[in-house]
N, C-alpha and C positions, 0 to 999 in steps of 0.2 A: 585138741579140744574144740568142740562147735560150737562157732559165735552166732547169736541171734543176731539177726536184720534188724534194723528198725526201719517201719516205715514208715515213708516222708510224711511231716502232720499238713492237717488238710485244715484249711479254712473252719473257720466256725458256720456250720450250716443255719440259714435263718429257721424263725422259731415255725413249728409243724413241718418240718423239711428231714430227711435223717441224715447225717452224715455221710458225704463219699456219693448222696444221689445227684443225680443230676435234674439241673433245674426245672421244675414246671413252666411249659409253656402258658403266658397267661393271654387267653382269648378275647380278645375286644371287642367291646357287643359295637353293631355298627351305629353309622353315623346319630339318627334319630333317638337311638335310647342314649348315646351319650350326652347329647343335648338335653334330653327328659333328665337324666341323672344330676348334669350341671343345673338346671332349674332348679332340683327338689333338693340340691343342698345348697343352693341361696338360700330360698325359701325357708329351710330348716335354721338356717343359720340366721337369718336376718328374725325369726321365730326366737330363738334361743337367746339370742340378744336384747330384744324385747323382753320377754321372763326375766334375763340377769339384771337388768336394767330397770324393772318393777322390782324386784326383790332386794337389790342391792342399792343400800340405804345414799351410798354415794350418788345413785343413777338419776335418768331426768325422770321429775314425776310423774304420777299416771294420767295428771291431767293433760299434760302435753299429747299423749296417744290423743286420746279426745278430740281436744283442740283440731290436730291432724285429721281425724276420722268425719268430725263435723265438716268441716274445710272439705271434704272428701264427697261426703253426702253434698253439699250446698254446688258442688262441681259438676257432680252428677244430676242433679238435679235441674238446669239447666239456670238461664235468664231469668224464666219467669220466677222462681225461688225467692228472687231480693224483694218484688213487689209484694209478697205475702211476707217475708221478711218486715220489714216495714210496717207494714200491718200489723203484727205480731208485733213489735216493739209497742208505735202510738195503744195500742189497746191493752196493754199492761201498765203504760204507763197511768191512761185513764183510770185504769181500774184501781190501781194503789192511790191516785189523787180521790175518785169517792169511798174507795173505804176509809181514810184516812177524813174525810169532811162531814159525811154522813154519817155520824156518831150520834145518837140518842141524846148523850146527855153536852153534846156540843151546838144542836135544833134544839133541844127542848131543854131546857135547862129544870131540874125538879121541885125548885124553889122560887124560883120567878115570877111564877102566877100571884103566889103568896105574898110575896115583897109589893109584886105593883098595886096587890088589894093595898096593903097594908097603908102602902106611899098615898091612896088615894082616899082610905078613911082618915088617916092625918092632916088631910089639906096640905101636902108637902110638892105639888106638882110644881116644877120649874122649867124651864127651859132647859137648862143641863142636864136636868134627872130625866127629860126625854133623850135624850142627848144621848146620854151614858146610858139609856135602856133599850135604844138604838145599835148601839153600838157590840151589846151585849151577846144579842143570839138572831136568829130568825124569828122565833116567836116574840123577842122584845120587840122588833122592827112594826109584828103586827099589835103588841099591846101600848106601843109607843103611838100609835097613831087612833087608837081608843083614849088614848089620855091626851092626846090633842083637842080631840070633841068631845071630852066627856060633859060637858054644857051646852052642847047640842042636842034636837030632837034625836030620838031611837034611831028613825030610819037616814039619817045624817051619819051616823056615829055608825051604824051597819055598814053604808057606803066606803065609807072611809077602811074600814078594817078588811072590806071585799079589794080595795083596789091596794091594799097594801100587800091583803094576801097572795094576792095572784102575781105579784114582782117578788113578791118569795119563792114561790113554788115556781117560777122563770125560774130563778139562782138555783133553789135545788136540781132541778132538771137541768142545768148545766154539763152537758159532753155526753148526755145519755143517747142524745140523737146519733155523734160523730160513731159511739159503742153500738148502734145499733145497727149504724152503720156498716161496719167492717164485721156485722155477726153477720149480715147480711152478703157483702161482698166476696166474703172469704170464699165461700164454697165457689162462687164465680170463678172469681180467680185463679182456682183451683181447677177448675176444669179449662181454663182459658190456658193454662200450661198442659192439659192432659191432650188440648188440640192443638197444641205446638207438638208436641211428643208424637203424634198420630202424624201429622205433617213430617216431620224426619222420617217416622217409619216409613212411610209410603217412599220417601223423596230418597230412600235405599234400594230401593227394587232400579232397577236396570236390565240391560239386552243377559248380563252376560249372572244376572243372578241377583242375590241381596247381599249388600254389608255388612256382614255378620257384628261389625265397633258399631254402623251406625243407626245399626236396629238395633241395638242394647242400650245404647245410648237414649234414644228415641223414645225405648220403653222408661228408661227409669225417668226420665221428666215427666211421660205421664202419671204414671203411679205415684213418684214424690211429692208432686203438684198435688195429686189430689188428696195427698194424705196429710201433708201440710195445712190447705187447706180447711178439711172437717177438722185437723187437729186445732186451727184459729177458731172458726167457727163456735163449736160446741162448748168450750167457757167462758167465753167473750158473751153466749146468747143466754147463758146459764147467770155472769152477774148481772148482764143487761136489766132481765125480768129479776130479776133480785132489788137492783136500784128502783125501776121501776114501782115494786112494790113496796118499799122503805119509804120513797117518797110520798105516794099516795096516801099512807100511813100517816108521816108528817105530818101535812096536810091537814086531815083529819083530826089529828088532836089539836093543832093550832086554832082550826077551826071551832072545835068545842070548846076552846080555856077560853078565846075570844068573846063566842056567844054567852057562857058563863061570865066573862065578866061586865057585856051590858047588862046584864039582867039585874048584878047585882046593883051598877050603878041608877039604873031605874027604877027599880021595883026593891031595893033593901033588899034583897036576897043573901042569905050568909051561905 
């Protein structure tokens, strides 16, 4: 009787290989794409970690990237960056102190004028009730000093309301100059980094060629510089003439409640 053979079993072939072949030579690309290869799966890796790390509720937030990235730019950017830096802070913070003072109804209060008529056809003037009408707004400051001379001649009593007004409208123009200032200086500044930037570039060239880090370098301080810059610039100068023109406003109607109310004190005017 004929016995079958069996033949020896053979390893499990890996997976697209057939059984019983022999193995593929696998070819190593040389030295330079392996290097490009290990880069592009850092890269990809240190990418995919970032995604998992944004999506996954566990990871660090996305502000953090940010933070890193800002930190990144402001490196890139060079030295000159902090001094518009700086700038960039004082002029925001200016800017939140007058919108936050220069309020309508915190100068002008809309009942005021009414009151100190009223305080003055009652004979109720004191020293206190200047006091406390003083202490009330900017325009009490100039009616309070109408009710100081309201028993003086006209042009006494005009005086007195002219020099009150003009150390008010001093007060309101408080820090417009310093905002006009840094609307002004910023673009300077701004280019004052873009010739630093220009200074590196040149100071790359050399016998044997240029720096390829320290003309990159070079360029992005000038270009950050000066985008920073017009980026200070341009709404620092936009509340600038804003305050500007609120104040002048003020002014103005304090002006006319004031004239309004010698006239009424002179002349019985209602």
């Amino acid at each position: 009787m004929c016995k079958t053979r069996r033949l020896p079993a053979t390893a499990a072939a890996p997976c697209g290989q057939a059984r019983g072949a022999l193995p593929r030579r696998r070819h190593l690309p040389p030295a330079w794409q392996r290097a490009t290869l290990r880069h592009s799966a850092a890269d990809a890796q240190s990418l995919a970690g970032a995604r998992y790390n944004t999506a996954c509720p566990g990871g660090p937030p996305p502000s953090l990237y940010q933070e890193f990235l800002l930190l990144a730019i402001f490196q890139a950017a060079g030295w000159p960056i902090w001094l518009l830096l700086i700038a960039s802070i004082v002029a925001l913070a200016l800017i939140i102190e007058r919108l936050l003072y220069l309020r309508r109804a915190k100068i002008l209060p809309r009942k005021l004028f009414d009151e100190v008529v009223q305080v003055y056809r009652n004979g109720k003037i004191t020293p206190d009730t200047v006091a406390k009408l003083e202490d009330n707004s900017p325009l009490g400051v100039v009616l309070a000093a109408a009710l100081r001379n309201v028993d003086a001649p006209r042009e006494v009593m005009k005086e007195s309301i002219e020099e009150a007004g003009s150390g008010v409208a001093h007060v309101l123009e408080r820090y417009l100059t310093t905002l006009g200032t840094i609307a002004t200086l910023a673009p300077l500044m701004g280019l004052f980094g873009t010739v630093v930037g220009m200074i590196e570039i040149f100071g790359s060239q050399n016998a044997s060629g240029s720096n390829p880090a320290q003309l990159a370098h070079g360029i992005s301080v000038a270009l950050y510089n000066t985008g920073f810059g017009l980026a200070i610039a341009m709404p620092t100068l936009v509340f600038y003439r804003h305050f500007r023109a609120l104040v002048d406003s003020f002014v103005i109607d304090m002006e006319q409640q004031a004239v309004k109310f010698v006239d009424i004190v002179h002349s019985g005017r209602k």
